[in-house]
C-alpha positions in Angstrom: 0.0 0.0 0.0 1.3 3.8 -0.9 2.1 5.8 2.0 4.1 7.6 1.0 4.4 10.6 -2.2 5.5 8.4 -4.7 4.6 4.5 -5.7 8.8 3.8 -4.5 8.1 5.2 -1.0 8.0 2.1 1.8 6.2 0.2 -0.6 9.0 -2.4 -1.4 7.7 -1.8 -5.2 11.9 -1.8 -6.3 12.9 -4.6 -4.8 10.0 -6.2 -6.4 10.5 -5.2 -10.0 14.2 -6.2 -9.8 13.1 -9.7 -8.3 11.8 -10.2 -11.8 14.3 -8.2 -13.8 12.0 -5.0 -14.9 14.7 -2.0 -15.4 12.6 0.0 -17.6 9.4 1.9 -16.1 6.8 4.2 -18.1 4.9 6.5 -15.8 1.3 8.1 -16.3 -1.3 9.5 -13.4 -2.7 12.4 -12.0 -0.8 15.2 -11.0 2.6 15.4 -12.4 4.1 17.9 -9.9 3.5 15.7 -6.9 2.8 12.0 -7.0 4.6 11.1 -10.9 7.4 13.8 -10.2 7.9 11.6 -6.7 7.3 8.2 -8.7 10.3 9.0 -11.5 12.7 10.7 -9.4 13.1 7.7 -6.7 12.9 5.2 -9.4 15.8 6.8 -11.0 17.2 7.1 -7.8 16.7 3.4 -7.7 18.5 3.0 -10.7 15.7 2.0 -13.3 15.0 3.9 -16.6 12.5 6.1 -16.2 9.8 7.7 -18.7 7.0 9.9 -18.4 3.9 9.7 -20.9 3.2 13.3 -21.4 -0.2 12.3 -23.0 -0.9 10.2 -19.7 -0.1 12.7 -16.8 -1.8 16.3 -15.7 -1.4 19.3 -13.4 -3.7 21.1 -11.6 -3.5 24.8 -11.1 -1.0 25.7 -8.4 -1.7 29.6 -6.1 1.3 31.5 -6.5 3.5 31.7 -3.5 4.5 35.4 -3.2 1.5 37.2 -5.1 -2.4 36.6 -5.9 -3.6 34.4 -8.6 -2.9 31.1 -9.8 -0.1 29.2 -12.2 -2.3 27.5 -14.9 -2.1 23.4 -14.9 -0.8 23.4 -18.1 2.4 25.8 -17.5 3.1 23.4 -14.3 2.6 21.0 -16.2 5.1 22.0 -19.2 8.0 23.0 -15.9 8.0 19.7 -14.2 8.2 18.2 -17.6 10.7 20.2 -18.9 12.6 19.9 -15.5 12.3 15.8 -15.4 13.0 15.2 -19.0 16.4 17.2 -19.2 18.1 15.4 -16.0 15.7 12.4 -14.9 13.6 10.5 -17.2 12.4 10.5 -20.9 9.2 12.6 -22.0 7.7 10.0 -24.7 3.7 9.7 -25.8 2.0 6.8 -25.6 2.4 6.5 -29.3 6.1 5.4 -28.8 5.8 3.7 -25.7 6.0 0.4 -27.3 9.1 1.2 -28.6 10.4 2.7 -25.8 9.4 -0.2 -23.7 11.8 -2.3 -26.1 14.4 0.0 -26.9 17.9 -1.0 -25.1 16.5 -3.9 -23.4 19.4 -6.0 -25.1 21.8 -4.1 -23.8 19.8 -3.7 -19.4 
């Protein structure tokens, strides 16, 4: 069970996935800027290859910290993307994920 902010959190879901030799995880669910963004970086923390389906994840609107008004869900949504895919993980749509899922898995 998920206690925690992300799927990898005192859930024992790693060593379970490299019990049975899974190295490559795609990632899609609500709310990008908590629960996936927690979900890819401990998996690649972990050491698996991470993606992000940027057709299978959303935001929500976020109130700004030092002023009025809100940050619309779809500019969070573009930041934490942009902010995963250039360090962390691979921004792919569901489209390629089939290839993905297969591509260097000679080589893992």
């Amino acid at each position: 069970m998920k206690r925690t902010s992300g799927a990898f959190g005192a859930t024992g879901l790693a060593q379970w996935l490299e019990a049975r030799g899974i190295k490559r995880l795609a990632v899609v669910g609500a709310s990008v800027n908590h629960c996936v963004s927690s979900t890819l970086r401990a998996g690649y923390d972990a050491g698996f290859t991470m993606a992000v389906l940027r057709d299978g994840v959303f935001g929500f609107d976020l109130p700004r910290i030092d002023t009025e008004g809100m940050i619309a869900a779809d500019v969070v949504l573009e930041v934490v993307l942009a902010s995963l895919g250039r360090e962390l993980v691979q921004v792919i749509s569901a489209a390629t994920l089939e290839a993905w899922t297969t591509q260097g898995a000679a080589t893992e």
